[in-house]
C-alpha positions as CSV (number, residue, x, y, z in Angstrom):
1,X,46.0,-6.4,3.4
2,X,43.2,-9.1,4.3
3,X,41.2,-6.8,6.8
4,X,41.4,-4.2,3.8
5,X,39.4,-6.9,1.6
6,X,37.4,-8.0,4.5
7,X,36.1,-4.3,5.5
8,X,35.6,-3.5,1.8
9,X,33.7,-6.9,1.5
10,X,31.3,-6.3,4.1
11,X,30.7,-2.8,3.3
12,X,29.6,-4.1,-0.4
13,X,27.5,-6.7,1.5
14,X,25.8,-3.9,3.1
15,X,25.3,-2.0,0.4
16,X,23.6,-4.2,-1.3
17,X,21.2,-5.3,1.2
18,X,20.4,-1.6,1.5
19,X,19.8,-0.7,-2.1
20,X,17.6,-4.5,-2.6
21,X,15.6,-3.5,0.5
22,X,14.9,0.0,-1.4
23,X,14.6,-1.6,-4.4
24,X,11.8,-4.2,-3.6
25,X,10.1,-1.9,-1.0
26,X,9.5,0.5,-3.9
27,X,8.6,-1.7,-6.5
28,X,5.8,-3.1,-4.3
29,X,3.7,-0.1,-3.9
30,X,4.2,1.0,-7.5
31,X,2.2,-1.9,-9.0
32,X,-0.1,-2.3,-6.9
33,X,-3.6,-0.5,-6.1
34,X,-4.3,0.7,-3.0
35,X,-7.7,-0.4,-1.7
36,X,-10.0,1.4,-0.3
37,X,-12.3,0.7,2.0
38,X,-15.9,0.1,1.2
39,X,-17.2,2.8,3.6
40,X,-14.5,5.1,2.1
41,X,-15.6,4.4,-1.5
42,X,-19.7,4.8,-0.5
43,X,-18.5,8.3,1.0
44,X,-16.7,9.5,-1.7
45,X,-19.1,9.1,-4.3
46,X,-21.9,9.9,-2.5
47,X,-19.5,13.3,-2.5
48,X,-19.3,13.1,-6.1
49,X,-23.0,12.9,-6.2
50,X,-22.9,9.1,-8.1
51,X,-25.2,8.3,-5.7
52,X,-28.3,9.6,-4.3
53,X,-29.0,9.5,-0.8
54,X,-31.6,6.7,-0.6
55,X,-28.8,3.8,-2.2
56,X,-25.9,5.3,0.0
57,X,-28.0,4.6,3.1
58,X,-29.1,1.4,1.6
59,X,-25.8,0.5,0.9
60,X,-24.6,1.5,4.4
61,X,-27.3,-0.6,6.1
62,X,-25.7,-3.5,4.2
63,X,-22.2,-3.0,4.5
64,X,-22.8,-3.3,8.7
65,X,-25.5,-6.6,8.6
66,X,-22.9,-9.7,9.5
67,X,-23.6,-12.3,7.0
C-alpha cells in the first residue's frame, strides 16, 4: 500500500513540474514584446516607404560607427 502512495506521489510531483514549466514558459512570451533589431526596423520601414532613401542610408551609416 505505501509504494501505491509513493508512485502516485511522485507522479503528481511530476506533473506539476511539467504543467509550471508550461505554465511560466508561456506566460513569458505573452507579455512581452519582441525586439527587433535596429537594422530590421530601418529595413522594414524603408519597405513601408516611412523613409526615404537618403535617412535610411544615414541611419545605416550610424547604426555601424562604434561609439
Amino acid at each position: 500500500m505505501g509504494r501505491i502512495v509513493l508512485i502516485f506521489f511522485i507522479m503528481a510531483v511530476i506533473a506539476a513540474v511539467v504543467i509550471g514549466v508550461a505554465l511560466l514558459g508561456r506566460g513569458s512570451r505573452a507579455g512581452k514584446p519582441t525586439l527587433e533589431e535596429p537594422r530590421e526596423i530601418l529595413k522594414r520601414r524603408y519597405a513601408a516607404g516611412e523613409i526615404d532613401e537618403d535617412e535610411y542610408l544615414r541611419r545605416m551609416s550610424g547604426l555601424s560607427q562604434d561609439w
